[in-house]
N, CA, C and O of each residue as an XYZ file, in Angstrom:
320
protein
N     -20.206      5.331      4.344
C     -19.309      4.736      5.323
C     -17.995      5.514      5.299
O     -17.334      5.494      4.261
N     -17.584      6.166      6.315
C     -16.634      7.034      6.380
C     -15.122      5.544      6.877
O     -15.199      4.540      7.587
N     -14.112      6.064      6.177
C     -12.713      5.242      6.104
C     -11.738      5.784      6.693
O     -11.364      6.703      5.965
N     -10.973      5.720      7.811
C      -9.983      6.253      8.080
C      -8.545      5.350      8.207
O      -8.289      4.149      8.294
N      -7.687      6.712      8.165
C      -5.896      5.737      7.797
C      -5.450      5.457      9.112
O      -5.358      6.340      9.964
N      -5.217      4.477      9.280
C      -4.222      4.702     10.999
C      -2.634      4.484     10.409
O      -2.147      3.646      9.650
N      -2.153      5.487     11.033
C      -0.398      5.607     10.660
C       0.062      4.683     11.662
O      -0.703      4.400     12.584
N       1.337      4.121     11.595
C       1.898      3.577     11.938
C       2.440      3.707     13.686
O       3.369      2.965     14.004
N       2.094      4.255     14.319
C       1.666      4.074     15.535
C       0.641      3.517     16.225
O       0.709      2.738     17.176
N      -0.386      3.999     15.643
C      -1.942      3.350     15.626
C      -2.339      2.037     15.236
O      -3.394      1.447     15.473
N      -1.246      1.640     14.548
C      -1.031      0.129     14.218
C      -0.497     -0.752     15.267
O      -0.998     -1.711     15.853
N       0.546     -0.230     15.342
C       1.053     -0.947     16.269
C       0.585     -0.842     17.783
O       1.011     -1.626     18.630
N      -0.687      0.592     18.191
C      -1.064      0.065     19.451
C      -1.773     -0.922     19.323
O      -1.730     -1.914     20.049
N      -2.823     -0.677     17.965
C      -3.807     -1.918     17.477
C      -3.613     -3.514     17.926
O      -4.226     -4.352     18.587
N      -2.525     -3.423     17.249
C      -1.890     -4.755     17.080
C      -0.951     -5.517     18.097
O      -0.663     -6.705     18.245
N      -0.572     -4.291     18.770
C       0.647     -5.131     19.627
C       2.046     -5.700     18.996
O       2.914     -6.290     19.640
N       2.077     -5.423     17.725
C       3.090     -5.801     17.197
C       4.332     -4.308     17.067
O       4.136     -3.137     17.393
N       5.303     -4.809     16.603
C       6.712     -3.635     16.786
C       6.284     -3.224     15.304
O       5.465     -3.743     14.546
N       7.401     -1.739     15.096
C       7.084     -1.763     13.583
C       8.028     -2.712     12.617
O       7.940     -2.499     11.407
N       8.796     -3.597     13.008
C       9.540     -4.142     12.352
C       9.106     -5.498     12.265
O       9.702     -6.395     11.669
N       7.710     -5.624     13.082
C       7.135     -6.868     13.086
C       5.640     -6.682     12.320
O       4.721     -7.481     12.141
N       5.789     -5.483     12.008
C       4.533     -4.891     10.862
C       5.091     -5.124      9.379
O       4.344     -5.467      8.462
N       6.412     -4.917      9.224
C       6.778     -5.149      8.072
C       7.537     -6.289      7.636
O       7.595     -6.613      6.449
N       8.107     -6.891      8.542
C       8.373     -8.513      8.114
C       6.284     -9.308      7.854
O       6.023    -10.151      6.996
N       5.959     -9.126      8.152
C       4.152     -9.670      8.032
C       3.940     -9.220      6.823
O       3.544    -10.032      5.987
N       4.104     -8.132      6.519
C       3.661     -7.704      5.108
C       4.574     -8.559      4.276
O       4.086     -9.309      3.430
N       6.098     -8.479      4.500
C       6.469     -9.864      3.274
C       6.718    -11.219      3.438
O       7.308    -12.089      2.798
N       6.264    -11.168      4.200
C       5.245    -12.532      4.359
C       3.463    -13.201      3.938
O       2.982    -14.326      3.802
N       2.879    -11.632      3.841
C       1.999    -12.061      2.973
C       0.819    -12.117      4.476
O      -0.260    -12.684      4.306
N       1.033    -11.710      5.393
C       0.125    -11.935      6.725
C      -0.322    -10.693      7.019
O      -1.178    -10.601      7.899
N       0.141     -9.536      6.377
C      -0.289     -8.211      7.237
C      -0.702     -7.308      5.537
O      -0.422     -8.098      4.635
N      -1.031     -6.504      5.191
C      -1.938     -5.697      4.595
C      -0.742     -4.658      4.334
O      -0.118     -4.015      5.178
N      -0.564     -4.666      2.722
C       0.512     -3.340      2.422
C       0.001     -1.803      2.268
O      -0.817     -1.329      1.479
N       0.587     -1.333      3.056
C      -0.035      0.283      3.657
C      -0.313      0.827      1.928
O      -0.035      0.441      0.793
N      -1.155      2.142      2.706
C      -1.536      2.995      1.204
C      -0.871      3.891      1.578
O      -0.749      4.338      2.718
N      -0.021      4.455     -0.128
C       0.577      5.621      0.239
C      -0.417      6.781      0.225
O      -1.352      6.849     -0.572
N      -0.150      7.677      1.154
C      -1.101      9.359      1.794
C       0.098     10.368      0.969
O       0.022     11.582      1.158
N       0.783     10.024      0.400
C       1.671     11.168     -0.663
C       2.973     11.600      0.110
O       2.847     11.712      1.329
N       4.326     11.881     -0.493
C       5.454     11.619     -0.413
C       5.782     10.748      0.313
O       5.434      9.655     -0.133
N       6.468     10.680      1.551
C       7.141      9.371      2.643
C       5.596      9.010      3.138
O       5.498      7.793      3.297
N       4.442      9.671      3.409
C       3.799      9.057      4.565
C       2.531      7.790      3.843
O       1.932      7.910      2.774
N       2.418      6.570      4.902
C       1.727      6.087      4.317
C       1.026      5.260      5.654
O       1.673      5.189      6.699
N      -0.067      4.764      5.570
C      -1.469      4.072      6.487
C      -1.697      2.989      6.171
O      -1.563      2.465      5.065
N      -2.103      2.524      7.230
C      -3.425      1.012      6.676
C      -4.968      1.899      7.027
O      -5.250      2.709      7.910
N      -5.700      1.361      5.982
C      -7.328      1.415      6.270
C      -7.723      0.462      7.529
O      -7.431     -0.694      7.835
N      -8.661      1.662      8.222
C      -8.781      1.027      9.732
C      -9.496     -0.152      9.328
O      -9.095     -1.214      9.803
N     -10.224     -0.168      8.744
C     -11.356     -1.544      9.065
C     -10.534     -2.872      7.913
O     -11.191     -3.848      7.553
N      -8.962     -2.657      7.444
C      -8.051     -4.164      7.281
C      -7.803     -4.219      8.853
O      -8.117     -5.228      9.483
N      -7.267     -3.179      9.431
C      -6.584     -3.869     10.650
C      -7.503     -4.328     11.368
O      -7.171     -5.375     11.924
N      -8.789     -3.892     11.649
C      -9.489     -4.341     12.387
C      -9.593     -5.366     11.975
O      -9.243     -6.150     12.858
N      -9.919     -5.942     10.993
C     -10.426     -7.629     10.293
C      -9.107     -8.298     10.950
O      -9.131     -9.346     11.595
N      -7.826     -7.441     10.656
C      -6.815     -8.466     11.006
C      -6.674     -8.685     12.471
O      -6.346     -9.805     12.862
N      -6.837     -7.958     13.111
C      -7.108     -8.425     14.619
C      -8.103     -9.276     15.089
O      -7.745    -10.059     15.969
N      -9.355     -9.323     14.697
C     -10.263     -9.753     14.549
C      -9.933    -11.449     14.521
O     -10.048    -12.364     15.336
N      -9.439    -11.314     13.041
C      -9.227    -13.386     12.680
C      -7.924    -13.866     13.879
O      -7.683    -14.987     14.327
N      -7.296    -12.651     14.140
C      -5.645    -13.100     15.529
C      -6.944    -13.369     16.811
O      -7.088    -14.495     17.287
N      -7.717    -12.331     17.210
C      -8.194    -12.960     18.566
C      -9.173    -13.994     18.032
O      -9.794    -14.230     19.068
N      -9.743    -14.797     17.062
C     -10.558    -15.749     16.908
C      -9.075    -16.932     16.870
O      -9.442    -18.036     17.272
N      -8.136    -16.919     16.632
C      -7.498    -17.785     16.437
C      -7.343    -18.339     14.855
O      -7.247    -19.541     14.606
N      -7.336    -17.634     14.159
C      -7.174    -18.308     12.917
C      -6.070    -18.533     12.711
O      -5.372    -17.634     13.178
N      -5.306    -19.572     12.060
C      -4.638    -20.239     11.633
C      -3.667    -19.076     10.707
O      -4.324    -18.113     10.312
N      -2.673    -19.077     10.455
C      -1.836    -18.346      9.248
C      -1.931    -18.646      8.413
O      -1.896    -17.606      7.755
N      -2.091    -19.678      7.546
C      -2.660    -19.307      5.800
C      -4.247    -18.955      6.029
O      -4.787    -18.553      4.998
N      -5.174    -19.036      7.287
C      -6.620    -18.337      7.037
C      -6.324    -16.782      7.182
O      -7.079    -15.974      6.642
N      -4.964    -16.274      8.086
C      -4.907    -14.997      7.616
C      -4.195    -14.481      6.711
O      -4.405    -13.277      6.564
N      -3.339    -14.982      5.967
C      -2.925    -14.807      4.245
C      -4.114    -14.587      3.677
O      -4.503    -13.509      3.228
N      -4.813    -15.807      3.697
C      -5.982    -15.454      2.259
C      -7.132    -14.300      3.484
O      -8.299    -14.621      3.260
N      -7.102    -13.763      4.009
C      -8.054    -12.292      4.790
C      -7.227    -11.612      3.744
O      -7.616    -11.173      2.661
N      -5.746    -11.595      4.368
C      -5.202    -10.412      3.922
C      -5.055    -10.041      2.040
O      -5.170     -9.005      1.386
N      -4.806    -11.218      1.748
C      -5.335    -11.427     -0.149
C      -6.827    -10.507     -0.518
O      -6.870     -9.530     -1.265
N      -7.833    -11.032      0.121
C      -9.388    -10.644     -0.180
C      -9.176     -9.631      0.133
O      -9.477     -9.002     -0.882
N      -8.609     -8.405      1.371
C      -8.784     -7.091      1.730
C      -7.900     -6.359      0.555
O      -8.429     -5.473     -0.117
N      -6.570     -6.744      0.332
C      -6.076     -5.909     -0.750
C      -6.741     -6.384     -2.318
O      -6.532     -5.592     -3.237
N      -7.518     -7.634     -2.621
C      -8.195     -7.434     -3.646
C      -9.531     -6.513     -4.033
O     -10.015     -6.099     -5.087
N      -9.892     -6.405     -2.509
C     -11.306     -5.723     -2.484
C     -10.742     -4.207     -1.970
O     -11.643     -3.476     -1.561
N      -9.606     -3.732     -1.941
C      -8.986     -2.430     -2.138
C      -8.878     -2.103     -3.146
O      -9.253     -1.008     -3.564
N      -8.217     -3.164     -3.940
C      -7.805     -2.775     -5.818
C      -9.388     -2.627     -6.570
O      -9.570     -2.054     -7.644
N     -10.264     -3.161     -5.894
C     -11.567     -3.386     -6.451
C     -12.500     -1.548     -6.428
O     -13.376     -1.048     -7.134
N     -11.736     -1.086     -5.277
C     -12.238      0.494     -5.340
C     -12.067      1.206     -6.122
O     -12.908      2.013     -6.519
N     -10.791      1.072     -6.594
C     -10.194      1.971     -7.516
C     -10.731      2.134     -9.285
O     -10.168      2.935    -10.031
């Protein structure tokens, strides 16, 4: 299964969200903390954002997308 990074443009066409509405979500615990790609630059793995779009057009609730976003960065740490 091939993985790719979408940088921070690609996010936000994804998503529809600003980038300042990408990173208030992350400390909040709703959006997925990017991986660093080495010095300043850093991505989300396409298939978190996709999940996270995914549970937004089903309508899930905000603590059902906290705990998505919990399970995707546990099952990230789980690669390593």
């Amino acid at each position: 299964m091939a993985h790719c990074i979408l940088r921070l443009p690609a996010v936000k066409a994804a998503t529809g969200l600003s980038r300042s509405s990408v990173y208030l979500r992350i400390t909040q615990g709703a959006f997925p903390r990017p991986v660093s790609l080495g010095g300043r630059a850093v991505g989300w793995p396409e298939h978190e954002v996709a999940a996270l779009v995914a549970a937004r057009i089903a309508g899930k609730p905000e603590n059902e997308v906290r705990v998505l976003v919990a399970t995707l960065e546990a099952a990230r740490k789980a690669l390593s």
